[in-house]
N, C-alpha and C positions, 0 to 999 in steps of 0.2 A: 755697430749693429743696426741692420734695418729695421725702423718704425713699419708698421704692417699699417696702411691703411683703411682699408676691408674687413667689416663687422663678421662677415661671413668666414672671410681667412682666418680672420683673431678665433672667431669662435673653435673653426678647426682645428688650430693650436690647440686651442685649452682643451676639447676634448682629446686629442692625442697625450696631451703631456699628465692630464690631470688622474688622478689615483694614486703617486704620481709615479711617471714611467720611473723603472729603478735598472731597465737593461739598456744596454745600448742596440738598438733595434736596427736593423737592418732595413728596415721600409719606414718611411718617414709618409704625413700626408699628402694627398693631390696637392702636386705643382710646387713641392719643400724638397731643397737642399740640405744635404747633410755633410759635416765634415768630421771626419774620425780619424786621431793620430795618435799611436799606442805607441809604448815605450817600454822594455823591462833590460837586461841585461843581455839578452840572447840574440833580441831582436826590435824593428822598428819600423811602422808602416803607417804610413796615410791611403785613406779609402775616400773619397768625394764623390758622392752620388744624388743624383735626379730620382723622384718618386712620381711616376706620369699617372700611376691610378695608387691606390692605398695598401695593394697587395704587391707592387712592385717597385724596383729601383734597378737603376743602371749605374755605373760613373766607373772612373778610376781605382787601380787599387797598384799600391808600390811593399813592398817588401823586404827591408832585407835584413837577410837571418847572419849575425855574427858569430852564434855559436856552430853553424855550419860553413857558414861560408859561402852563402850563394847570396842573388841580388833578383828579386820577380819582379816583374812590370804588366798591369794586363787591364782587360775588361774586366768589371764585375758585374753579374747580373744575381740578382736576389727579386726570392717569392717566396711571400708569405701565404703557407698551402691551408694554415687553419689557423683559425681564433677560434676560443672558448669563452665566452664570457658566463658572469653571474653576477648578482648584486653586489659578492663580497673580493669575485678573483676575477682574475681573467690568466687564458695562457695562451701561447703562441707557439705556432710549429714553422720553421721556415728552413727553404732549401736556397746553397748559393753554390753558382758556379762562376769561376773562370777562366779566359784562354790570351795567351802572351807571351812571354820570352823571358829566359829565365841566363843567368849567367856565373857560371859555378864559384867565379871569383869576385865578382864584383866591378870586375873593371871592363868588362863591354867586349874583351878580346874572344871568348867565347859560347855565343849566342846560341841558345837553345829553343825550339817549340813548348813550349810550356803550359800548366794550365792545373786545374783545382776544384773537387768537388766535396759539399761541407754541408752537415743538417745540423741545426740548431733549434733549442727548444727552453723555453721558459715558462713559470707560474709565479703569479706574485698575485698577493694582499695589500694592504695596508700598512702591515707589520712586517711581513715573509717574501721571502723570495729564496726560489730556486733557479739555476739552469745548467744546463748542458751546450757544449759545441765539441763536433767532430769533426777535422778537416784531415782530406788525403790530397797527397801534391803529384804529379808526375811532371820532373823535372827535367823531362830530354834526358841527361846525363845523370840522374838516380832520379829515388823515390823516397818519399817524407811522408809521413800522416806525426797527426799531436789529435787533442783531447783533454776537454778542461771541462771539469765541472763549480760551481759556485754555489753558496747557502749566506743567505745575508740576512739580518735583521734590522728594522728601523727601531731607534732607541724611544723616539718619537712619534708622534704622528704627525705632521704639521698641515696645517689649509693651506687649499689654493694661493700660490704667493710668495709661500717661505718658503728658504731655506729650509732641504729636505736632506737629512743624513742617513747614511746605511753602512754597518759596520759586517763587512762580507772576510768570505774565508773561500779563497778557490786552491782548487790540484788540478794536476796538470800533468798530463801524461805526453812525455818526447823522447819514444824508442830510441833516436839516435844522437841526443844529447848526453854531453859528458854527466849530465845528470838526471836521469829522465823521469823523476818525478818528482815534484816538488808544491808545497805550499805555501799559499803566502799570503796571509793576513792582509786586508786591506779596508780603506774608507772611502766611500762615496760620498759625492757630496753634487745636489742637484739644486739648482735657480734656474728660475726662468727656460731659455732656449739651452742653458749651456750645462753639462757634466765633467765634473772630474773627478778622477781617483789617483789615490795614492796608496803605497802599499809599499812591503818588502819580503823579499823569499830568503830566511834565513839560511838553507841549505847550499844557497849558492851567494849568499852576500850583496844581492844585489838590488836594485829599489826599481818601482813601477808606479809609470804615471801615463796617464792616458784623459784624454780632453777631447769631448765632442761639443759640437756646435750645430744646433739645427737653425734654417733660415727660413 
């Protein structure tokens, strides 16, 4: 992990991460790298993106959906259209889009135009957190959208420093999954630059793990 030099940078960190962030955000600070790699049963995608001002992000984004059957490869660009803040919350509105190639099997033989448009939204405390994400796909050769929403609670409060837990509950809506709706209990757990979660969706037996890393 890189040591941050820069009194200025550090401080940036801390303001970003402090209250402490409990969502995995799609814009990180000026001139911070993000790496995001999610895991569940269905599917399984890394996202790595650059944040050139504090409302925006660029990078990579891979995808691919086992319980369908396809494989995405593309740009992401993400904007953050609104913050809310107060003493006690803050929320976040943000839009993502991207364009790239899509291939119904997975093995490269048949390459599609492809591409992805998605709003996301959050509020969190202290204590609380909500969110919402919607994403629609056009796939060349079909169409996908999914839909999840989240309600967490910290069992805790911890200061700046520590280990911060969050015990959440998402659903999850996917029209054309063998099972299209489902819930699944899950933990966060946040340090420093890095998040993980872990989880399971008993409807379909299967377990979720997901790991970011900010730089």
């Amino acid at each position: 992990m890189k040591h941050f030099q820069c009194a200025g940078l550090a401080l940036a960190i801390g303001l970003t991460l402090y209250v402490p962030i409990a969502e995995a955000r799609p814009v990180s600070y000026p001139g911070g790298w993000t790496v995001m790699q999610m895991n569940n049963g269905d599917m399984s995608s890394a996202h790595v993106h650059y944040s050139p001002t504090f409302k925006d992000s660029i990078g990579l984004y891979s995808e691919r959906n086992w319980g369908e059957d396809w494989h995405f490869t593309g740009v992401q660009y993400n904007r953050l259209v609104k913050r809310w803040n107060t003493p006690t919350s803050q929320a976040n509105l943000y839009l993502k889009a991207a364009a790239g190639q899509a291939d119904p099997f997975g093995d490269g033989a048949n390459v599609e135009a492809a591409g992805f448009v998605g709003l996301g939204a959050d509020w969190e405390t202290r204590r609380w957190f909500v969110s919402y994400e919607g994403r629609a796909y056009d796939l060349g050769f079909d169409k996908d959208a999914r839909q999840s929403a989240r309600v967490g609670v910290a069992p805790y409060v911890g200061d700046f420093g520590d280990l911060h837990t969050w015990l959440m509950l998402q659903v999850e809506n996917q029209p054309e999954s063998d099972t299209p709706t489902t819930l699944t209990p899950l933990v966060r757990f946040f340090y420093d630059v890095q998040l993980l979660e872990i989880g399971y969706t008993p409807e379909s037996e299967e377990f979720m793990l997901n790991w970011i890393v900010r730089f």
